[in-house]
N, C-alpha and C positions, 0 to 999 in steps of 0.2 A: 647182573649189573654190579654186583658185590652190594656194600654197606652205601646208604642214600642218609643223608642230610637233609632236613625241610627251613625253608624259612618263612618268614611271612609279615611283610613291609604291610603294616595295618595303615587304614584311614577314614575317615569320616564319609566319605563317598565313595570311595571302593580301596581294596586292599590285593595284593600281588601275592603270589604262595610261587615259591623256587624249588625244584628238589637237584639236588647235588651229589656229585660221588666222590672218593676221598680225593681225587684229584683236582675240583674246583670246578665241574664241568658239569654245566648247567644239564639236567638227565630230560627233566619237565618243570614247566609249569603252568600256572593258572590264575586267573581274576575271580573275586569275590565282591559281597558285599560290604558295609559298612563294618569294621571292626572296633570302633570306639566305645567302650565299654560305661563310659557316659552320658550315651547318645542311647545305645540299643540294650544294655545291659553283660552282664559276663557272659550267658548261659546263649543269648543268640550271636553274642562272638566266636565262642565257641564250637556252635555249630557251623557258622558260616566256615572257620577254619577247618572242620570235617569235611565238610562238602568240596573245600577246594584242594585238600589233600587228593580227595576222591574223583575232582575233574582232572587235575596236575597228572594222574595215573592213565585216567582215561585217554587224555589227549595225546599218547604214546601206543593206545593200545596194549594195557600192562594190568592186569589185578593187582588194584589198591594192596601193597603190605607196607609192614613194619617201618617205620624208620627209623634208625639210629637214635637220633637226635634232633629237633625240632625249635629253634628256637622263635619265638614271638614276637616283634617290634611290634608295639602295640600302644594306642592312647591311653592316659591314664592307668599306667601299671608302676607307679614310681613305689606307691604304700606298701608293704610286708605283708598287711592282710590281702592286699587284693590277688598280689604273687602269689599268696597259700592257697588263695582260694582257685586259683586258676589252674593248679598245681592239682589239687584237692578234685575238683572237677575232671579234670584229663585221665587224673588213674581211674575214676569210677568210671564216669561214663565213655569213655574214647581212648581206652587202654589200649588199642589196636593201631592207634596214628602213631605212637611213638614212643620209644623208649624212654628216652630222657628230653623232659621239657624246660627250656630254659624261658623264661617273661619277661621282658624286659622295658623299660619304655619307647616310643616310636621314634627319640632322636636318634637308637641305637644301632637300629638298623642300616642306615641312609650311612651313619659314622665309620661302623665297621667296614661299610663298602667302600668305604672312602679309603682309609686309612688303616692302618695293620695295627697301629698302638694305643689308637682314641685319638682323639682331636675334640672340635667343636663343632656343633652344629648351629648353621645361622637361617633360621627361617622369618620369609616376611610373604605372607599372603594377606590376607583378610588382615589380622593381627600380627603378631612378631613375637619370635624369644630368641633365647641363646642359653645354649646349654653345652658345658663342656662334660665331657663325657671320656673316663679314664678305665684300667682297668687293670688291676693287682698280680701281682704274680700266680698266686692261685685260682684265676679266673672270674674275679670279683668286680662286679660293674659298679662305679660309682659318680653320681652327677652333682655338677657345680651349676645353678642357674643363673640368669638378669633378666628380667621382666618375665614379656609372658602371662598378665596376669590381667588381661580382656580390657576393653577400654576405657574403663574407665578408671581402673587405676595404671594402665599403662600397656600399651600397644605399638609406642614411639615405632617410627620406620615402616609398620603394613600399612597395607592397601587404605583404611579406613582413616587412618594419624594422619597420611598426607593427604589424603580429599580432604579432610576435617581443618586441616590447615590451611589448604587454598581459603574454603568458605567462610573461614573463620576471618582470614585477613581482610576479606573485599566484605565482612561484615564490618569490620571494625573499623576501615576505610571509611566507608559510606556512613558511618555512625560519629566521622570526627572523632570518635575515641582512639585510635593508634593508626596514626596516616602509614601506610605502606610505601615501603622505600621504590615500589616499580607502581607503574601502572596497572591500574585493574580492569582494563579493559576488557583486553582479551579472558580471563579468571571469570570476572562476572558473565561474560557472554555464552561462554561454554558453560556457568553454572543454569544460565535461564533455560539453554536447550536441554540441559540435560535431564533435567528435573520437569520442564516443562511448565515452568514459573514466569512470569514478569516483575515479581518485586519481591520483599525480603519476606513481608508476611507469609507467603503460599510454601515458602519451603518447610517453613516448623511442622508441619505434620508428618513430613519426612522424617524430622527427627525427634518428636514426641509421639503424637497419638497413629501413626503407620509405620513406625521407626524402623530399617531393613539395615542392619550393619553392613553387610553384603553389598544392599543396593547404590549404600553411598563409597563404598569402597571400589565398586566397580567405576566410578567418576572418576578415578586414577590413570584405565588404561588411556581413556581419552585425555585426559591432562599431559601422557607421554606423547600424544600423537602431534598435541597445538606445539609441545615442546619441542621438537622436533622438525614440523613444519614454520611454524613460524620462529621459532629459538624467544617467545615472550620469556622475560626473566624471573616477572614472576611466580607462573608455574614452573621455570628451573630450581629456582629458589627453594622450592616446597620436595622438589627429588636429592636437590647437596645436602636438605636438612633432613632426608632420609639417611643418606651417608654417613652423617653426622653421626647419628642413632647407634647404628651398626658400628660404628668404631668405637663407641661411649661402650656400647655392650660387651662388644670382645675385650677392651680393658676392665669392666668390672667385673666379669667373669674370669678374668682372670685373678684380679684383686680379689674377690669372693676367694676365691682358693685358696689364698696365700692366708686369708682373715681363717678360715676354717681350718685347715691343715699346719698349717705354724711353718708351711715352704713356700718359695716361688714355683711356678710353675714353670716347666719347661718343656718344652716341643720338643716330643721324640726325633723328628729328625730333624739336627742340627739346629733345634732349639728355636726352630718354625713353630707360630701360632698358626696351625693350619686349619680351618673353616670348610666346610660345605656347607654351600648357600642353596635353600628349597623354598621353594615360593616362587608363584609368576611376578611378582613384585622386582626380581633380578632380571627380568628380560630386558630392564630398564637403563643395565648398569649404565650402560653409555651416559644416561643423566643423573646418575648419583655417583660416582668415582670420585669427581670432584670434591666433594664432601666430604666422602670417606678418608680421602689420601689427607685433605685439612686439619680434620680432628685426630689423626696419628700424630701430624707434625705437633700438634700440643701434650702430646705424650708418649715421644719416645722413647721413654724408661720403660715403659708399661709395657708397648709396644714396637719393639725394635724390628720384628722382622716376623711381616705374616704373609700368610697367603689364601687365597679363597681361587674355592673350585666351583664347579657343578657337576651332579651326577650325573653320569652317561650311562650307568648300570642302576639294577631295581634296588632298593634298601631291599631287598627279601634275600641276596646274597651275601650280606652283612649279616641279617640275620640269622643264615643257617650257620654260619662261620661260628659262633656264639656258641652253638651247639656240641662244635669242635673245634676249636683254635687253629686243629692242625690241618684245616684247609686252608691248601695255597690260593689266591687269589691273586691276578693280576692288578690292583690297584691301579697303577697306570693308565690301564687302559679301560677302568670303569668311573674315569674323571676326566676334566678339562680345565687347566687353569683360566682363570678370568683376570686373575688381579694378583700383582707382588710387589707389595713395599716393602723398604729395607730403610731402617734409617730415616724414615721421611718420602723416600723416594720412590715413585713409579719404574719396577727396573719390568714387570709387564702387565700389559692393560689388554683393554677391548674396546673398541669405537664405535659398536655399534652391538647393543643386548649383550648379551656374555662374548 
């Protein structure tokens, strides 16, 4: 099979392991468990990545060898010590997975699949970040963030900001303190079933003493659904000021750039701000676009000409690429545009989810 490539698109609920030959062509692969180094620690990360080198082999009918090079998208690997240590650990114990290990953090993976020179990556599940993500001539990974930083110091645009925003508004409705410019009808009705409440009291335990970040963030898919069926505006409202988020993000990340590096930033091809968007939270675009294309039109110096996609391949291909640059990839065909502004303008959209 000549020289194999690994990669391995980490997550908090399961992670993807790819192996590749020098030609870009996927040989095997395999599913694992959790790889966030956060969550389960370095040493059962790393074993899960043993085991799924060892299933990715199996599931071809091949004894597990060597690879080349291996690189890691993985949570929480942005620190230098955590890189050495991960580094440090693969020569001693699991010298046999691979020659050269590259660590990277997890927007890296999903990036490089994306795109061949960096870009940015736009995640909104549970919570939200934006990370732009570049890479030196000498094969040197380096990140620019905007949020990201859990809810309560900011989460703006995921799953949890816009539940939190409905409930918040038909709180402050019902309280005479900031009348809402739509009706709450529909907002509050959908909050009673959801939760399974009749008045304002019964909910606090949801978010004090039983508090599920998740639980009230899942409140969103159904807030897409009334939006949708019935077009209420103001659950619309609460998805254009997800848009919002996401546009504020990609301009400070870029602005971050320019405040750190003493340049502007420009989009490798023909000076495209180009995104890959990860999170069920995009299933939605059809109700957040609007938003989004608004808050460009208030900054386009910042923002002259972007575009956002979705993956249609694993980040765990990005990730082996990492290992070797000189893996060809199709990019093309491991994305899907969603969204392209220019100037202010929609030149292409989506009507319905991406």
């Amino acid at each position: 099979m000549g020289k194999l490539y690994g990669g391995v698109d980490g997550g908090g609920s399961g992670s993807r392991f790819s192996i590749l030959d020098n030609e870009g062509r996927v040989v095997a692969k395999s599913e694992g468990e959790c790889t966030n180094q956060w969550l389960v620690g370095i040493d059962k990360v790393l074993d899960s990545v043993e085991g799924m080198w060892r299933k990715a082999f199996q599931s071809i009918n091949q004894t597990p060898t060597q690879l080349e090079g291996l690189g890691l998208s993985l949570s929480g690997v942005e620190a230098a010590h955590v890189k050495q240590e991960i580094l440090e650990k693969m020569a001693t114990k699991y010298p046999h997975v691979a020659k050269r290990v590259v660590p990277v953090n997890d927007s890296c993976g999903a990036v490089f699949t994306a795109f061949k020179n960096g870009g940015v990556v736009l995640i909104a599940g549970t919570g939200s970040n934006c990370q732009l993500v570049s890479q030196s001539s000498n094969g040197d990974i380096s990140l620019v963030g905007c949020g990201g930083w859990g809810h309560l110091l900011g989460d703006e645009g995921g799953a949890y900001s816009i539940a939190h925003r409905m409930v918040k508004t038909v709180f402050d409705d019902m309280d005479c303190l900031l009348p809402s410019q739509h009706c709450i009808k529909e907002a509050q009705a959908l909050m009673w079933r959801y939760f399974g409440i009749s008045n304002q009291m019964d909910i606090l335990r949801y978010y004090y003493t039983d508090f599920d970040k998740s639980h009230i963030a899942g409140l969103t898919k159904h807030m897409a659904e009334i939006a949708r069926e019935k077009g209420d505006p103001l659950i619309k409202s609460c998805f254009a000021w997800a848009g919002w988020q996401y546009a504020k993000q990609l301009a400070g990340v870029t602005l971050r750039y320019r405040k750190e590096r003493g340049v502007e930033y420009v989009g490798p091809d023909n000076g495209y701000i180009d995104a890959v968007c990860m999170g069920r939270v995009f299933d939605s675009w059809d109700l957040i676009q609007s938003g989004f294309v608004e808050q460009i039109k208030k900054s386009p110096k910042t923002l002259p000409k972007v575009r956002l996609f979705k993956l249609t391949g694993s980040g765990a291909l990005g990730a082996a690429r990492l290992s070797n640059p000189d893996i060809p990839l199709d990019h093309a065909s491991l994305t899907e545009l969603i969204c392209e502004v220019v100037d202010g303008n929609i030149v292409a959209g989506a009507k319905n989810g991406y």
